[in-house]
C-alpha positions in Angstrom: -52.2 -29.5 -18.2 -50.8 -27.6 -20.9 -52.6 -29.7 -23.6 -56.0 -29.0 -21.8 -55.2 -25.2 -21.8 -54.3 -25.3 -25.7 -57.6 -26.8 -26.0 -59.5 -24.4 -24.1 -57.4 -21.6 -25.5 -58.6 -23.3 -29.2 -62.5 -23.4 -27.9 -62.6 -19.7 -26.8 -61.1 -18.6 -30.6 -63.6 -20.6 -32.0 -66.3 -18.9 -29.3 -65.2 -15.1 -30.8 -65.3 -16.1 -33.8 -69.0 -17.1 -34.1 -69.7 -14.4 -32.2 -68.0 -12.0 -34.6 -70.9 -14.4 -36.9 -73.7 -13.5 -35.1 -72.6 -9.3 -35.0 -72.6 -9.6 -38.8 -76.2 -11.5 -39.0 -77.6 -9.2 -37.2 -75.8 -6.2 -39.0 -77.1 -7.9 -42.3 -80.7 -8.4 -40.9 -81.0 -5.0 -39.8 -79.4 -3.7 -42.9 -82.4 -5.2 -45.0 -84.7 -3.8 -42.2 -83.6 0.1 -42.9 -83.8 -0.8 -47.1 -87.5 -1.7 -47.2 -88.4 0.5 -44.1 -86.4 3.4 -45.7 -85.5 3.9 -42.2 -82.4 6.2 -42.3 -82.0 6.2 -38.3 -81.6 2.5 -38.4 -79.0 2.8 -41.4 -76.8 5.2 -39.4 -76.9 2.5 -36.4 -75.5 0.1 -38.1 -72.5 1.8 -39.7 -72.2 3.1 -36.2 -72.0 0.0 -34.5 -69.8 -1.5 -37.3 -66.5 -1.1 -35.0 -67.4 -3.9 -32.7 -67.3 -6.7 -35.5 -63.6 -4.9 -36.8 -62.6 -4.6 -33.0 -63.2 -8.5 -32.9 -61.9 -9.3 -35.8 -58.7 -8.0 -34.7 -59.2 -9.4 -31.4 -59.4 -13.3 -33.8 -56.5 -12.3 -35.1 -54.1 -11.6 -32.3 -55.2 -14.2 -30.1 -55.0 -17.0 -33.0 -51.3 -15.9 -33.1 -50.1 -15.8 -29.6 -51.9 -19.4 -29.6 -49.4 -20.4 -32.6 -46.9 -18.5 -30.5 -46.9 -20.3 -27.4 -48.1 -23.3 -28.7 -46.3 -24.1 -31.4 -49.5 -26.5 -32.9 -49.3 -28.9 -35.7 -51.7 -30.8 -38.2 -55.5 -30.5 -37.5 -55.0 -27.9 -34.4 -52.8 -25.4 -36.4 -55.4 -25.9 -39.5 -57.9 -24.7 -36.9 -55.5 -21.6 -36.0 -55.4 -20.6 -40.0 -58.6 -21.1 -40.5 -60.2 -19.0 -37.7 -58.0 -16.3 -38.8 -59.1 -16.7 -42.8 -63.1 -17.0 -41.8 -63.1 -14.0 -39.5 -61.7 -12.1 -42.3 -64.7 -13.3 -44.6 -67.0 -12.7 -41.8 -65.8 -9.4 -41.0 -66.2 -8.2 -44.9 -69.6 -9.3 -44.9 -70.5 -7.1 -41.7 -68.6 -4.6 -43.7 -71.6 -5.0 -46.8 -74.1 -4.6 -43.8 -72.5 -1.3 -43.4 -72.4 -0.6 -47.4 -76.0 -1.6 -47.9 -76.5 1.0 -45.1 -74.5 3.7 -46.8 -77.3 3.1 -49.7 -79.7 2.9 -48.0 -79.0 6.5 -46.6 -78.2 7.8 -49.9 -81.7 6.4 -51.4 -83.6 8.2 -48.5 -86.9 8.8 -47.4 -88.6 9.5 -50.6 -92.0 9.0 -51.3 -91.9 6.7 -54.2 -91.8 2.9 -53.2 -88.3 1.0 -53.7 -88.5 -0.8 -57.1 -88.3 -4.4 -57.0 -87.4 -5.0 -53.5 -88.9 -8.1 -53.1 -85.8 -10.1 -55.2 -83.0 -8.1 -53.3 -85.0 -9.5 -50.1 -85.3 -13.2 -51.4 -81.6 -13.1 -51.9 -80.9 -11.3 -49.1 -82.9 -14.3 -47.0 -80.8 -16.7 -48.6 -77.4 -15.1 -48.6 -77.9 -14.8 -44.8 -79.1 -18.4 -44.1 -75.9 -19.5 -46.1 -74.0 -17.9 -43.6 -75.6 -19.1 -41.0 -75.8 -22.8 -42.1 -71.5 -21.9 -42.7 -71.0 -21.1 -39.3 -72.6 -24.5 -37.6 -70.6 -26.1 -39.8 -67.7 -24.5 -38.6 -68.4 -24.9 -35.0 -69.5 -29.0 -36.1 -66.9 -29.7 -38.9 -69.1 -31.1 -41.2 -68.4 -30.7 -44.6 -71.4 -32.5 -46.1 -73.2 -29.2 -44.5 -70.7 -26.6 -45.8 -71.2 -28.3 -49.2 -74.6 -27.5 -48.9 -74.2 -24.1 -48.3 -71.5 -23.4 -51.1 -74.6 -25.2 -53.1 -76.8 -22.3 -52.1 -74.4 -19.7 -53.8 -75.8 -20.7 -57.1 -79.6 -19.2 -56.5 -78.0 -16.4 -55.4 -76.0 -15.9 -58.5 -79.1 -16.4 -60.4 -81.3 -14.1 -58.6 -78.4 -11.5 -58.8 -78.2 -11.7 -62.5 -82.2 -11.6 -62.7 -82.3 -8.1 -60.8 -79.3 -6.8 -62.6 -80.7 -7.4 -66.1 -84.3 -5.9 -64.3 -83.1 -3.1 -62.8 -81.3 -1.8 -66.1 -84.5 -2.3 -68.1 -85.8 0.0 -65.1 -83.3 2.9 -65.7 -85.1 3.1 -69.3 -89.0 3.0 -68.0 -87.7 5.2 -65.1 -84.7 7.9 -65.7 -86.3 9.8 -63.0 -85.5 7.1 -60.7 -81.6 6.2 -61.9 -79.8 7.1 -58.4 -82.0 5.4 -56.7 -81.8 2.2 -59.5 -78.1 2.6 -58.9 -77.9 2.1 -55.2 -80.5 -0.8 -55.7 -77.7 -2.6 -58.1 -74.8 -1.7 -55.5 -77.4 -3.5 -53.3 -77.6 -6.4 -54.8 -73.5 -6.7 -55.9 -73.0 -6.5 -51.5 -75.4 -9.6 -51.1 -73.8 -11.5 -54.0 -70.2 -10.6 -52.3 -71.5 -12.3 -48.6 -72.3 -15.1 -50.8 -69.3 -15.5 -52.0 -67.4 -15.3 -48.9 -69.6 -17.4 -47.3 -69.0 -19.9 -50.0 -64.7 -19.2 -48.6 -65.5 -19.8 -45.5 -67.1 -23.2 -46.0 -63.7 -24.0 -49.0 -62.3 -23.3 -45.1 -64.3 -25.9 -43.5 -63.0 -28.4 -46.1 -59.8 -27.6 -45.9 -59.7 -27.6 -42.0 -61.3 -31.2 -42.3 -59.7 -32.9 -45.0 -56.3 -30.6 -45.3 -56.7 -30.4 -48.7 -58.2 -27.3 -50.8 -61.5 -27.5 -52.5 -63.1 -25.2 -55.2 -66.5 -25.7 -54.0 -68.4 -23.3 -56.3 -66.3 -21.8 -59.5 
């Protein structure tokens, strides 16, 4: 009876904690929504709503160590414990960048002239946020072959960052007029690059949780 409980107990922190994914996939969708709609309204939404992914986080947290508490788990169930607690952390940072983008977003504002080179900060937007949702099925399935695939994915994103950097500093000499703006663009693109790269921990996490051993999946 108390083995069932354990289990259900390890289910339900599993539950929160891909919920605490989906609050940050929606903070980053609707953080790309406010950049190329230059919708300031939107942006203050989601720094607004922003508590309810650190509220859960926290929530991840205490629960995974009453569980250890009471429980007292070893091998692959206490590897699930430490690893719940170590991917909501990435998770949360990455609803965190939601909220940065958001900040520039605000900060660009409504002006008249049209965002320069948007179109790459959305490409690797799209595939910064399909990276962390490929990471958390293979969290919730334990497959590592997938999480491999995903810290795979970090690469185009490197490459696409390093394209836009290199672009949008060529822009600050064709454009002065349009420097803060340029500036928040690069900030921009550094916050997608970062949820790349802790989505590329949390699937070193899914490797470690499978095979107990630590991986450097992407150096």
């Amino acid at each position: 009876m108390v083995l069932r409980q354990f289990h259900v107990d390890l289910e339900s922190l599993r539950d929160k904690l891909l919920e605490l994914g989906s609050l940050a996939e929606v903070a980053m969708g609707k953080s790309i929504t406010a950049l190329t709609k230059k919708d300031v309204d939107l942006a203050l939404q989601i720094i607004e709503e922003d508590n309810k992914a650190d509220r859960l986080d926290e929530e991840i947290n205490d629960f995974a160590i009453l569980l250890i508490a009471k429980q007292q788990p070893v091998a692959i169930d206490l590897r699930r414990i430490f690893v719940a607690i170590k991917i909501s952390t990435d998770v949360e940072r990455i609803a965190d960048f939601a909220v940065n983008i958001a900040k520039s977003t605000i900060r660009i504002g409504k002006s008249e002239q049209s965002l320069l080179q948007i179109e790459k900060i959305e490409k690797m937007h799209s595939i910064a946020t399909e990276m962390l949702s490929l990471s958390l099925k293979a969290y919730y399935d334990e497959d590592i072959v997938l999480a491999k695939k995903v810290a795979d994915m970090d690469d185009q994103v490197d490459e696409l960052y390093g394209q836009n950097i290199r672009e949008l500093l060529q822009l600050t000499k064709d454009y002065p007029e349009m420097i803060p703006e340029i500036t928040q663009l690069s900030f921009i693109c550094r916050y997608i690059e970062r949820m790349a790269d802790h989505t590329t921990n949390i699937s070193e996490n899914i490797f470690y949780l499978v095979k107990g051993t630590h991986y450097e999946l992407n150096d």
